[in-house]
C-alpha positions as CSV (number, residue, x, y, z in Angstrom):
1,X,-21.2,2.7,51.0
2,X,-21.1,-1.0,49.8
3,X,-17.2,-2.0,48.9
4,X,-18.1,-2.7,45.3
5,X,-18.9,1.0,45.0
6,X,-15.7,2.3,46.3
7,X,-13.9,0.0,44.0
8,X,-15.6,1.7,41.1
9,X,-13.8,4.8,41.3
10,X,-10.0,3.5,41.9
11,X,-10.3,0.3,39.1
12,X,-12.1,3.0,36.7
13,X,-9.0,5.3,36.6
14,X,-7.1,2.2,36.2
15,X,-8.7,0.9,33.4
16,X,-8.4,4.3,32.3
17,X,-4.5,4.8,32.5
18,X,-4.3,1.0,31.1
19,X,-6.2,1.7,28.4
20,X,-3.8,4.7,27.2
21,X,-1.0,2.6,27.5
22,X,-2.0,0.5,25.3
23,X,-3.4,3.2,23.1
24,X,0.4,4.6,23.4
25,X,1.7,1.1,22.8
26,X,0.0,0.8,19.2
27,X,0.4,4.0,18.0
28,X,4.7,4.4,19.2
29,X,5.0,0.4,17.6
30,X,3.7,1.5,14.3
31,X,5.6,4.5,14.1
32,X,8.8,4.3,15.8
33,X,11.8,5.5,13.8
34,X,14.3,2.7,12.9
35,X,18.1,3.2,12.2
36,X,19.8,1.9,9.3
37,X,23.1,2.6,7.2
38,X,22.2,5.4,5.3
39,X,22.5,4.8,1.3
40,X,22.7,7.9,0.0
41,X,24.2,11.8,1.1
42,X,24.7,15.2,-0.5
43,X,28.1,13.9,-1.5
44,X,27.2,10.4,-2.5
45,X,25.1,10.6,-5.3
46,X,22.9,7.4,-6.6
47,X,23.0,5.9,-10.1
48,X,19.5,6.1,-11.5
49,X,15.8,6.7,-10.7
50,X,12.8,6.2,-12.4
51,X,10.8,9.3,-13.1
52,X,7.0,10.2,-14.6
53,X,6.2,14.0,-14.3
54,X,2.5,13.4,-13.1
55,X,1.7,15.6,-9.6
56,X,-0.9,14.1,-7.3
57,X,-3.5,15.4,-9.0
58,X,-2.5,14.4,-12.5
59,X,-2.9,10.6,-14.5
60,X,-1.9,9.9,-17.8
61,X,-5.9,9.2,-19.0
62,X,-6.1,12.9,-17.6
63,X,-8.1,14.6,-20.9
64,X,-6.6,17.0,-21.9
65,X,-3.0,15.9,-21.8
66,X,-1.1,19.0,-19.8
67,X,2.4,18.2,-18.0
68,X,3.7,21.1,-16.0
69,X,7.2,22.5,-17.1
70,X,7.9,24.2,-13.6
71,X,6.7,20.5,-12.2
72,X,9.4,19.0,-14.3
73,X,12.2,21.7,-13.6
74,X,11.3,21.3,-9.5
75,X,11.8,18.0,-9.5
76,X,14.6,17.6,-11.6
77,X,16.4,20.0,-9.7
78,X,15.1,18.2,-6.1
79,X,16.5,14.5,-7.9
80,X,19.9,16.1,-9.1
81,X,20.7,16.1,-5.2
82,X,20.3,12.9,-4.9
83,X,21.1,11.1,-8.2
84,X,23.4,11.1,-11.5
85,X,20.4,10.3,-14.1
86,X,16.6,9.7,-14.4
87,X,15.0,7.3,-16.8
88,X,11.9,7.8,-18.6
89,X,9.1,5.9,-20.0
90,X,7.7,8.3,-22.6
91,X,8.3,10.7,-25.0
92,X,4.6,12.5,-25.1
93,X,4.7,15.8,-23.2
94,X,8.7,14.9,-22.1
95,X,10.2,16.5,-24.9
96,X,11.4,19.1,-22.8
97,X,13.1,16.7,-20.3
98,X,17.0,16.5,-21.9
99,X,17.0,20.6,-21.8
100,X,16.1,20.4,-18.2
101,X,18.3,17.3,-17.2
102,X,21.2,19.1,-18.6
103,X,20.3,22.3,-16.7
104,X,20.5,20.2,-13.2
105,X,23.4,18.3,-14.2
106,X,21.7,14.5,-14.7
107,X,22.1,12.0,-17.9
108,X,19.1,10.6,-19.2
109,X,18.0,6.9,-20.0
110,X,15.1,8.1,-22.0
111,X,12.5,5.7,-22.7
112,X,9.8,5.4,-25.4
113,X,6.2,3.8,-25.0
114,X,5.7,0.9,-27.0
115,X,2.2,-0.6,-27.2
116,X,-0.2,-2.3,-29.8
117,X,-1.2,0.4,-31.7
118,X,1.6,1.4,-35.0
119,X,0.9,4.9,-35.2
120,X,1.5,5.4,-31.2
121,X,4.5,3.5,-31.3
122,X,5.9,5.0,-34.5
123,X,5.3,8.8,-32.9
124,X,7.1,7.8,-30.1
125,X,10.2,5.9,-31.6
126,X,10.7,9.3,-34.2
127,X,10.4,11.8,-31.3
128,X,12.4,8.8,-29.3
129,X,15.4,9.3,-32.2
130,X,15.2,12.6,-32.4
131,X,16.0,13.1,-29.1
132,X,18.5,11.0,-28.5
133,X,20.6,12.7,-31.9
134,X,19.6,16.3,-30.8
135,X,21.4,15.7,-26.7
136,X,24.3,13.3,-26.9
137,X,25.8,14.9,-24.4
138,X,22.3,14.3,-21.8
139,X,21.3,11.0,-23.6
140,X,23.1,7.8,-21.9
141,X,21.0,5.2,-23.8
142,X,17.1,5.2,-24.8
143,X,14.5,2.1,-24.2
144,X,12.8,1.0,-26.5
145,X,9.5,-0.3,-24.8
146,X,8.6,-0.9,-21.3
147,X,7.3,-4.3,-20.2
148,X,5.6,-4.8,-23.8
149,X,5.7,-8.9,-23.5
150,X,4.5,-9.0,-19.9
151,X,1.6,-6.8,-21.5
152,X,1.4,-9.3,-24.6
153,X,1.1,-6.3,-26.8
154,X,3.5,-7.0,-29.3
155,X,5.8,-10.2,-30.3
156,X,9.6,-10.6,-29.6
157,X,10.1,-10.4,-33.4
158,X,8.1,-7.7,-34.0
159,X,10.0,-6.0,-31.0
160,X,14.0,-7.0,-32.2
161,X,12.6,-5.3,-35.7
162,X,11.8,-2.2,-33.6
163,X,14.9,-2.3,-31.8
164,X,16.8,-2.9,-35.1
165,X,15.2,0.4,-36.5
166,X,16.4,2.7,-33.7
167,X,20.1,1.2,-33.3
168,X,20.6,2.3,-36.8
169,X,19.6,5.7,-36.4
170,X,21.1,6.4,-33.2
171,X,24.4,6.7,-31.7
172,X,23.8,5.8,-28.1
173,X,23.5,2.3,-26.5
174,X,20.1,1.0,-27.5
175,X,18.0,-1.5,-24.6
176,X,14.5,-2.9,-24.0
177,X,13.4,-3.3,-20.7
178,X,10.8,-6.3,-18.4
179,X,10.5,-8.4,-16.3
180,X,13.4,-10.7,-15.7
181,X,11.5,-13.6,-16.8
182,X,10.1,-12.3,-20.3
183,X,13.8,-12.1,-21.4
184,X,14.1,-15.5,-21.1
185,X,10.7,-16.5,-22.7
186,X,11.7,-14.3,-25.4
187,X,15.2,-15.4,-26.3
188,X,15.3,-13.2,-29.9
189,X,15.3,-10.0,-28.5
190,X,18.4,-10.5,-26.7
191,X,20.9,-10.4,-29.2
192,X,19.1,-7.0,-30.8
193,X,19.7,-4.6,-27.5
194,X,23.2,-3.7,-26.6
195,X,22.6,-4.8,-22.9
196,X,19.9,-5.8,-21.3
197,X,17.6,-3.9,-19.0
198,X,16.0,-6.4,-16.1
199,X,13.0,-5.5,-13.3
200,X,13.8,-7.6,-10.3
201,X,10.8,-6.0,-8.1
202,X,9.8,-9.1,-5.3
203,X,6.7,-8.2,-4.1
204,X,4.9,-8.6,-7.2
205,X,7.4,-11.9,-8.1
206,X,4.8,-14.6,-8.8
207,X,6.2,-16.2,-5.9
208,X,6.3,-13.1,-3.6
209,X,9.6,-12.4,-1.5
210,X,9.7,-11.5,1.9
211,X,11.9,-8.0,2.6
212,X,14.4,-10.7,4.3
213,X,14.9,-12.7,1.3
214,X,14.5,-10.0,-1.4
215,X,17.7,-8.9,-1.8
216,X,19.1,-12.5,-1.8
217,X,16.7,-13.1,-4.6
218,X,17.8,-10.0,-6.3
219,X,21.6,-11.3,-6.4
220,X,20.6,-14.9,-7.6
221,X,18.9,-13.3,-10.7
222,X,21.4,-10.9,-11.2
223,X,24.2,-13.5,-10.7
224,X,21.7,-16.3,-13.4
225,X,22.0,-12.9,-16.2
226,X,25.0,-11.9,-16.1
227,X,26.7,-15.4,-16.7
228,X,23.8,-16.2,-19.6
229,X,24.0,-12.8,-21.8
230,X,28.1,-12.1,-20.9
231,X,29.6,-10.4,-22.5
232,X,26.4,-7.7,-22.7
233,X,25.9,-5.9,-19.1
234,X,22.9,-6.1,-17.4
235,X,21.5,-3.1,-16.0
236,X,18.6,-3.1,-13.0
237,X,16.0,-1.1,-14.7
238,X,13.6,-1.7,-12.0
239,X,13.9,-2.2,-8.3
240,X,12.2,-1.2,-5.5
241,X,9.5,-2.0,-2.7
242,X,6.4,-0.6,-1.8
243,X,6.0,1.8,1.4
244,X,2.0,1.2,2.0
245,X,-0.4,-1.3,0.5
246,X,-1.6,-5.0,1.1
247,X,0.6,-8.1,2.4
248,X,1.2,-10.8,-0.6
249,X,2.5,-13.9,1.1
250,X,5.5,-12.9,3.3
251,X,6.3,-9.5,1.1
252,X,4.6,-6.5,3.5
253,X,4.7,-3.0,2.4
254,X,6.0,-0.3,4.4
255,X,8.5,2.2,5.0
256,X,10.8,0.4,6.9
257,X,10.6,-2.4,4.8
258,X,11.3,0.1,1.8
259,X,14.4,1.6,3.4
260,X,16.0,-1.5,4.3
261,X,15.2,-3.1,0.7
262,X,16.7,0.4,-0.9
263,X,19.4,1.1,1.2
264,X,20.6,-2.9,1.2
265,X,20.2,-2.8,-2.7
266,X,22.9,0.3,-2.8
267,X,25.3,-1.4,-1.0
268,X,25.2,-4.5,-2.8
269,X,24.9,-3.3,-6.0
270,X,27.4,-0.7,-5.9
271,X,29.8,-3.7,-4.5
272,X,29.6,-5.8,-7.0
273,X,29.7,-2.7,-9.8
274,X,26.2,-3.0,-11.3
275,X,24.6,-0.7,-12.6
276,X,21.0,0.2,-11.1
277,X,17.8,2.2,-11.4
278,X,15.4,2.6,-8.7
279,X,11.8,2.9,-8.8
280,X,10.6,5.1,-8.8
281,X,11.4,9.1,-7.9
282,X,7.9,10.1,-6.5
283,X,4.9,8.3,-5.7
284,X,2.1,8.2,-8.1
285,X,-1.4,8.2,-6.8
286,X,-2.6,7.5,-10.3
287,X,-1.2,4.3,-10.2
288,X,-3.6,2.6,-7.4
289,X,-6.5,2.7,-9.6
290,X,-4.4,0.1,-11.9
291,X,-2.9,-1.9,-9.0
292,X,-4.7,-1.5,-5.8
293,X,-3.4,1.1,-3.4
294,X,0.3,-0.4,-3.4
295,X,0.8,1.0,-7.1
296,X,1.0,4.2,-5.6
297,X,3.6,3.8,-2.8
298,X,6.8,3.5,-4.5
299,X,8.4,6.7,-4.2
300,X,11.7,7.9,-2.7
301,X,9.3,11.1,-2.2
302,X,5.9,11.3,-1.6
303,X,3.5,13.0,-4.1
304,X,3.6,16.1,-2.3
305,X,7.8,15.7,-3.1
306,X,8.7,15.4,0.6
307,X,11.3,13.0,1.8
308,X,10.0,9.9,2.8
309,X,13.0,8.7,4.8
310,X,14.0,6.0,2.4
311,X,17.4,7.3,1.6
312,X,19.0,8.3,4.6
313,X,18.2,8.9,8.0
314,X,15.8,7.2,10.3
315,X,12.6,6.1,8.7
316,X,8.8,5.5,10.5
317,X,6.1,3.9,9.0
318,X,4.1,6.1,10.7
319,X,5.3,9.5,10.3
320,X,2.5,10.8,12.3
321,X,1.7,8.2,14.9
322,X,1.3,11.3,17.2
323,X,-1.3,12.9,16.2
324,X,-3.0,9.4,15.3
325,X,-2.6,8.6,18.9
326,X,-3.7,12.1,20.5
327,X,-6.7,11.5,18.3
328,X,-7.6,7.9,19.3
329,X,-7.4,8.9,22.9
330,X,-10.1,12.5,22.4
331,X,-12.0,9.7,20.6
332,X,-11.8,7.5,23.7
333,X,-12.3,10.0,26.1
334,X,-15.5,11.7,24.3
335,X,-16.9,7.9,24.3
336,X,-16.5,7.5,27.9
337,X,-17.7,11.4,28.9
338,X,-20.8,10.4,26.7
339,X,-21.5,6.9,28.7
340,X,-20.2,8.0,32.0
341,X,-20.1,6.2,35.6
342,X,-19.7,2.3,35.2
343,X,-22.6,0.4,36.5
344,X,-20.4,-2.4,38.0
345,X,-16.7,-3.4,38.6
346,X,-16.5,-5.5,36.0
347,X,-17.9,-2.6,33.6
348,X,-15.0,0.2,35.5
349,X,-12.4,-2.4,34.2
350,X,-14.1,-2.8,30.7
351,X,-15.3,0.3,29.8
352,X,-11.8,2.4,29.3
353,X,-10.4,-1.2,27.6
354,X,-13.6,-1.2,25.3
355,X,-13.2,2.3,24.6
356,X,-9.5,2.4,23.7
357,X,-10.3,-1.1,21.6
358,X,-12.6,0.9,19.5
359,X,-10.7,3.9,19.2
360,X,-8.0,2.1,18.2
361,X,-9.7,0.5,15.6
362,X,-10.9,3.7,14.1
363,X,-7.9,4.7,13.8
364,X,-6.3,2.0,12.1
365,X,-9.2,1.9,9.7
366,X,-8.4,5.5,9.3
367,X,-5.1,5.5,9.0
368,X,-5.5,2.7,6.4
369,X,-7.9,4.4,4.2
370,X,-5.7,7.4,4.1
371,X,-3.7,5.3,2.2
372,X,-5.4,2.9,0.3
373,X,-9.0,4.5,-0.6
374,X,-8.7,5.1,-5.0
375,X,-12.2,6.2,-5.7
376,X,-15.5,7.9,-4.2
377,X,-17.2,4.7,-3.2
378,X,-14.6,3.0,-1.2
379,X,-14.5,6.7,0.8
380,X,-18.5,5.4,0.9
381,X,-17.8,2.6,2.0
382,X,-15.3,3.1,4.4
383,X,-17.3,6.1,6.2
384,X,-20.6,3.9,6.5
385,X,-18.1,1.5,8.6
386,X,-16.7,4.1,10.7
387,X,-20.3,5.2,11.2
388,X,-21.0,1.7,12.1
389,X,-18.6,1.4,14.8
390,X,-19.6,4.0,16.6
391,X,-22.8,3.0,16.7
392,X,-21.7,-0.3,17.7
393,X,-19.3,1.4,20.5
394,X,-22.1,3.6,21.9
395,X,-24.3,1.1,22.3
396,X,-21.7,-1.7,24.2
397,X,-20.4,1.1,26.1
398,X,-24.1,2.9,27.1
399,X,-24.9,-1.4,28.0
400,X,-22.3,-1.1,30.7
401,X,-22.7,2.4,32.0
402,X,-25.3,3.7,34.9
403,X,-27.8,5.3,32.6
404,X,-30.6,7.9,32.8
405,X,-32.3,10.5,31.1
406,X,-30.8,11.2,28.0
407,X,-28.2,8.4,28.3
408,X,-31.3,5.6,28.9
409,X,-33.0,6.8,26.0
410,X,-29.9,6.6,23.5
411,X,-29.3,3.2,24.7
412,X,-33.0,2.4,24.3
413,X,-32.8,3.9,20.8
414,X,-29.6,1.6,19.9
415,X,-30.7,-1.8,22.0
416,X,-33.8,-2.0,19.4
417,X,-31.8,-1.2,16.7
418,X,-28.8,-3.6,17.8
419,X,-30.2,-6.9,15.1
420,X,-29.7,-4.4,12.3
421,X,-26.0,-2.8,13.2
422,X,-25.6,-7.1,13.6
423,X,-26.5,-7.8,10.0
424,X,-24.9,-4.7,8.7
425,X,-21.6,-6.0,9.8
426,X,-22.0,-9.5,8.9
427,X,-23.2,-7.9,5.2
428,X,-19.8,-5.7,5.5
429,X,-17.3,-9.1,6.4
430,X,-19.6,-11.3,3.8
431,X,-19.0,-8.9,0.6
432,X,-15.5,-8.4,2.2
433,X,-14.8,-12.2,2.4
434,X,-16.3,-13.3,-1.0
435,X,-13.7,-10.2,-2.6
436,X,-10.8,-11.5,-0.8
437,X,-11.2,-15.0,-2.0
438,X,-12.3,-14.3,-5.3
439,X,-10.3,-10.9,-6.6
440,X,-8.2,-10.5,-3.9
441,X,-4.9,-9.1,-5.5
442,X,-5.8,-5.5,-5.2
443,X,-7.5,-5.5,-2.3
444,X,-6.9,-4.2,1.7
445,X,-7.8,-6.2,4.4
446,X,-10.7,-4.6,6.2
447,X,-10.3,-6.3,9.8
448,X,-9.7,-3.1,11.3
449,X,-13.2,-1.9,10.5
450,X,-14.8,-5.3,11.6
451,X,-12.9,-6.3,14.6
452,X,-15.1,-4.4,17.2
453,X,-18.3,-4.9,16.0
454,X,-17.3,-9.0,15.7
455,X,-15.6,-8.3,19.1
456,X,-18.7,-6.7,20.8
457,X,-21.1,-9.0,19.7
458,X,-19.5,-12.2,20.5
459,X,-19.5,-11.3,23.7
460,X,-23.0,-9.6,23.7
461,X,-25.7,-11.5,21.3
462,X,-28.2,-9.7,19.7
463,X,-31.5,-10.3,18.1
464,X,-31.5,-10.6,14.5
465,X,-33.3,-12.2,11.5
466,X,-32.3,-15.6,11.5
467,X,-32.5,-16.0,7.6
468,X,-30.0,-13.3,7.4
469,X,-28.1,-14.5,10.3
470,X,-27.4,-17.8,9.1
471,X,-26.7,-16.9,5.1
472,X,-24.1,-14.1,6.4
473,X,-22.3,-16.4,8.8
474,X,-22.0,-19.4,6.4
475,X,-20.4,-17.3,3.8
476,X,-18.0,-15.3,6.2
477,X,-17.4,-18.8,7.8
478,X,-17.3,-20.9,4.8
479,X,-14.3,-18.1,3.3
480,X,-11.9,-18.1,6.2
481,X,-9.9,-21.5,4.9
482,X,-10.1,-20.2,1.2
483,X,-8.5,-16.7,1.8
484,X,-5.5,-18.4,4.3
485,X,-5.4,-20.9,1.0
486,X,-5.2,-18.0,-1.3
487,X,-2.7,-15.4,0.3
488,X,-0.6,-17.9,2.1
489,X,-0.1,-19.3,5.6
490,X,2.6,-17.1,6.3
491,X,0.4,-13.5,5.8
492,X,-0.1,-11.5,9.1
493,X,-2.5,-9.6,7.5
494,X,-4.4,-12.8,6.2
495,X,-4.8,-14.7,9.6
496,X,-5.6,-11.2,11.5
497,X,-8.8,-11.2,8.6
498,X,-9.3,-14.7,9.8
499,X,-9.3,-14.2,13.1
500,X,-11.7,-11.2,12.8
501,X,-14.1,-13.7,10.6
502,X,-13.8,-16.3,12.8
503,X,-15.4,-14.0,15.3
504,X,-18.1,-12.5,13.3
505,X,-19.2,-16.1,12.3
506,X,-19.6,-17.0,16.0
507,X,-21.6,-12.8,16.8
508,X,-23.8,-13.8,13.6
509,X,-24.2,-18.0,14.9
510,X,-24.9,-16.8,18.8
511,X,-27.7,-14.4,17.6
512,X,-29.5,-17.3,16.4
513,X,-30.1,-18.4,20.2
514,X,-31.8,-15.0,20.5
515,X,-35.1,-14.3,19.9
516,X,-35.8,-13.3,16.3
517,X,-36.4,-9.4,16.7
518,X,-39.2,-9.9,13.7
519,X,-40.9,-12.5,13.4
């Protein structure tokens, strides 16, 4: 027996143990737990937290308009553990909240929806005073309006006036709340509230803060308020960070990064004696459709109502990292049963790496569209790229296997089909580039789905049509500088996209020294 063929067997298994390593590697660094000082126990209770009644299945557009009471009761009841009051951002379909926040013990910051339309906002400034008169003893302030300037929906005059109305019907201390820098650019409606209601939220800051500089941020803008409007308090209406999502600049999303934003926030509010609500209570699904996948990520609780570890208690950004990773390696070991023996060495080192690579990426891709898919054609899109892969997979590892039979006729199928799976992912990255330059904001990254099929074909050029070829890798090119420019030098997530383009461009340019397949 020649001596490369004995090596097969020993560097195969090898390869083989490597490659689950590393497959162990990814999936344990995603979702390790991390300890940090808890901010919050059944015998410290929190100050506030925002609430909206909706369960996962539920939006307000939903026609016909139906809350669920029991909804409600359950998660007052789960938030009373946890917290001393709620705030709310309606009065349609809440009526019922005061009854049930004074069965669970909680105050009330109760909120009503101020938009462009009179009759709307009338309705809800009447049911708005009506409520507030009807449970003093639940009521702790009411809101007139939520973000109404940042929406451009009414003036700061018009505004004061509505704020006017309600402080003289009411016997509670009456606020507004937006963005910290729409109280300054409206300076009238300042002296009508009888203190101010902030959102201090960094990742959507026009200048994005990092989870290390957040809270830093946070205290300079609280410190800038409460010197400028003294003697009024300021209250945190809004503060928070995002547990999934997209990277903007330096601010990433995850659960870590929302635990130690949260739990940092406690201490140094309750420090320095402000007063705080968080946002929000529960993740809302019904949110991504409005602001990309990270609208629906805030929660202390998941939409199902389960604890997502922000609190207290060690946290993982990837509660189930090990089912992710017992998947990833049946997907590898399936892929190599299905290309078996190596035909060299070199292919007994690189088929086990290749395979773990891909499954790896499938899961990522997976695991990311879990998370961030909002309608029926991203699912499309993002099971026509899985489907690719594994085409793409099949066919790299069937190129480095001994093949026969069934195995030779597979490959044959794939090898003449191999331009095609080419162009399909260079069509993939060049839509996916021109939407991350141009309307990026509420977009994911797809790298995951593109890194092996860049990977695979860089290293292994294919026939393709050169028209095609050279279109796709101009514009997947021709976009790696502007998307850097766009989302910042300093964005992971942005320079792995890069990376992953860079290498398509140079699959899609290398074809060109093949053979057209048509000609």
């Amino acid at each position: 027996m020649p001596s490369s063929a004995r090596l097969l067997l020993p560097l195969y298994l090898l390869a083989c143990l490597l490659a689950l390593l590393g497959l162990g590697a990814l999936w344990y660094g995603l979702g390790k737990p991390v300890q940090l000082p808890d901010a919050a126990s059944p015998t410290h209770k929190l100050q506030c937290a925002s609430y909206t009644p909706f369960d996962k299945d539920q939006s307000p557009y939903d026609q016909p308009f139906r809350l669920r009471p029991q909804r409600m009761d359950a998660d007052l009841a789960l938030l009373a553990e946890r917290f001393q009051c709620i705030r709310t951002y309606s009065m349609t379909g809440l009526e019922a909240i005061p009854a049930l926040a004074r069965k669970h013990g909680l105050k009330v910051m109760l909120g009503a929806w101020v938009n462009s339309h009179p009759a709307d906002t009338d309705r809800e400034i009447n049911l708005l005073i009506a409520a507030a008169n009807a449970n003093p003893d639940v009521v702790s302030a009411v809101i007139v309006g939520n973000e109404t300037l940042l929406r451009k929906e009414v003036t700061g005059a018009h505004l004061a006036k509505l704020i006017a109305r309600v402080k003289s019907q009411v016997k509670v201390p009456v606020t507004y709340a937006d963005v910290w820098e729409f109280w300054l650019q409206h300076p009238q409606v300042a002296p009508a509230v009888d203190f101010l209601t902030i959102h201090l939220l960094p990742y959507w800051e026009d200048d994005p803060r990092g989870i290390d500089e957040a809270l830093a941020h946070v205290a300079d803008v609280r410190r800038v308020f409460g010197t400028r409007f003294a003697p009024k308090d300021i209250v945190i209406g809004e503060t928070g960070w995002p547990s999934e999502g997209r990277q903007r600049e330096t601010a990433v999303p995850s659960r870590v990064n929302e635990a130690r934003f949260i739990r940092g926030f406690v201490a140094m509010a309750e420090s320095n004696g402000w007063h705080y609500n968080l946002i929000e209570a529960f993740d809302q699904p019904w949110k991504r459709a409005n602001e990309g996948a990270v609208g629906g990520y805030w929660g202390l609780y998941d939409a199902d109502r389960q604890d997502k570890g922000v609190l207290e208690g060690p946290v993982s950004n990837l509660q189930y990292w090990p089912q992710w990773l017992l998947a990833s390696a049946v997907l590898m070991g399936v892929m190599l049963v299905l290309a078996g023996r190596p035909a060299t060495p070199l292919a007994a080192v690189l088929l086990p790496l290749l395979a773990a690579f891909g499954a790896g990426c499938l899961g990522l891709w997976g695991e990311l569209m879990r998370t961030h898919a909002r309608f029926a054609w991203e699912w499309l899109w993002a099971l026509a790229l899985a489907g690719l892969n594994l085409l793409v997979l099949a066919h790299a590892l069937l190129a480095l296997a001994q093949r026969a039979g069934w195995r030779e006729r597979v490959f044959a199928w794939l090898q003449a089909r191999a331009g095609w799976l080419l162009l399909a992912a260079g069509f993939a990255a060049a839509v996916s580039m021109l939407a991350m330059v141009f309307d990026p904001r509420y977009r994911s990254f797809p790298s995951a789905a593109l890194a092996l099929p860049a990977l695979v074909y860089v290293l292994w050029p294919v026939r393709a049509r050169r028209g095609e070829v050279a279109l796709l890798a101009f514009i997947v090119g021709a976009g790696v500088a502007p998307q850097l420019f766009v989302e910042g030098l300093q964005s992971q997530q942005a320079w792995a996209w890069a990376v992953v383009s860079v290498l398509m461009t140079a699959a899609l340019w290398r074809s060109l020294r093949v053979r057209p397949l048509l000609q």
